[in-house]
N, C-alpha and C positions, 0 to 999 in steps of 0.2 A: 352593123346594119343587118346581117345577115339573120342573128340571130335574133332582132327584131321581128324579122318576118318571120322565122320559125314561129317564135311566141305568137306575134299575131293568127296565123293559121291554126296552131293548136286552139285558139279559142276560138276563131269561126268552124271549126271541128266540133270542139265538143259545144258549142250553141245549135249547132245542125244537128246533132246528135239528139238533145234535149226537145227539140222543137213539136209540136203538133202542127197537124195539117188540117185547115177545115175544109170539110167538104158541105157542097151546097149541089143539093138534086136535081142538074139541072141534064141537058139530053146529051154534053157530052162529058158528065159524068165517069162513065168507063172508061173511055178513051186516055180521058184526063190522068185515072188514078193509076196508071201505068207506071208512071214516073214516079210515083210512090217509095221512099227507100222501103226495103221489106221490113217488118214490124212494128213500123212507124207509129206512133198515135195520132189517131183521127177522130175528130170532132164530127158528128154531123148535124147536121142545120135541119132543123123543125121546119120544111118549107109553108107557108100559109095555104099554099095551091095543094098539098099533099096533106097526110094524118100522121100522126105520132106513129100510129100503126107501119108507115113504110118508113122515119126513121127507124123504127127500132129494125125492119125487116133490112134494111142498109146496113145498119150496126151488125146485125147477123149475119150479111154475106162477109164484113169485112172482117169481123173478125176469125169467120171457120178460114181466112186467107193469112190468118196473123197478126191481125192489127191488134193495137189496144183503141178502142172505141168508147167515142164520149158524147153519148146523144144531148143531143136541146130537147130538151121535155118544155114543150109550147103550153102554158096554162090553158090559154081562151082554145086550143084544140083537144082538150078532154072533155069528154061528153056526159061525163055522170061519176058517181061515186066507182060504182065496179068497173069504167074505165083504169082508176086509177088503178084500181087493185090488179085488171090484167097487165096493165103497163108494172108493176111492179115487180111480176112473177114471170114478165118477160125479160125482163133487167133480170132479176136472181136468174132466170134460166141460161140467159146464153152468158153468165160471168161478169157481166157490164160491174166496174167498182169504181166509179166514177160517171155523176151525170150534172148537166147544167141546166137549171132552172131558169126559166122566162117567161115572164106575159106573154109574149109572143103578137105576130101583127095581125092575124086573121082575128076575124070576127069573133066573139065568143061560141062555141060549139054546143057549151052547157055552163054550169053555174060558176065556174072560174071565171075571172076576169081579170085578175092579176097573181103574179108568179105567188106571192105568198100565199095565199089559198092554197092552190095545186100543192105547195112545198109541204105546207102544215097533212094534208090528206096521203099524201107520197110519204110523210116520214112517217107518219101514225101506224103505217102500214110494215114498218122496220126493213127497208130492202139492205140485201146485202152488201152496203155500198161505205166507201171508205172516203169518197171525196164528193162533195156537193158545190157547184159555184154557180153565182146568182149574179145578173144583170146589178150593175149598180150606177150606170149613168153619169161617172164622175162628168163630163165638159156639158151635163144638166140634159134636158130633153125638151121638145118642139112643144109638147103637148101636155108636159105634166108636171105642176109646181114643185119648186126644190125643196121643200119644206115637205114632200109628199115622198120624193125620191129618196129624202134620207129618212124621213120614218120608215121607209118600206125595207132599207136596205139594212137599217135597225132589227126589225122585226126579224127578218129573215135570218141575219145572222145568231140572236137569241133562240130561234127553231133550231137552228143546226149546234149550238151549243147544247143543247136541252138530250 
């Protein structure tokens, strides 16, 4: 039995080990990421109340602390074509090699309105990135046909092949 447990804790080890932590902007925030293992990777969340601009300014504090950091890039909150492009040269700047694509819930801000646009303009742009993951809805969504969730989740994945 003993060494049952042994085994079982080596793998709630190395699962905590692997883990990301997402964080979400909210006021207590700092307080919260305290508890942080060091180096950890962290997710942050695209809030609709905030702009991609203070994810990516989040992803910047956390990672000059050591994080590996994976922003939500919210579509409906980019504001124009050279939005994207500064959002891109801020990913290659602060090292970001991994980011996550979403519609996102806010209003649209400019001509995106769903994740695959934003993706298709973001890749065109060649960021220096090694991992891209996209929203995909598998238990369906409130508001948007399944027939629509898997062409989009289609599409998306042939962008990121491409």
């Amino acid at each position: 039995m003993a060494t049952r447990a042994r085994a079982d804790r080596a793998v709630q080890k190395r699962l905590l080990e692997g883990m990301t932590y997402e964080l979400i902007p909210l006021k207590n925030l700092a307080d919260q990421s305290m508890f942080l293992p060091a180096g950890a990777t962290v997710s942050v969340t695209c809030s609709p109340a905030k702009t991609i601009d203070d994810t990516l300014d989040l992803c910047a504090h956390y990672g000059d602390q050591g994080f590996t950091v994976i922003p939500h890039l919210a579509a409906r909150m980019a504001e124009d074509e050279d939005h994207v492009a500064r959002i891109v040269r801020r990913v290659n700047e602060q090292g970001i090699r991994k980011v996550f694509c979403i519609g996102g819930d806010a209003e649209p801000r400019g001509p995106f309105t769903d994740a695959a646009g934003f993706l298709r303009s973001f890749l065109d742009r060649r960021p220096e990135i090694d991992v891209v993951g996209v929203g995909s809805y598998p238990d369906g969504h409130s508001t948007i046909p399944e027939q629509a969730l898997v062409d989009s989740l289609v599409e998306k994945q042939e962008m990121i092949r491409e």
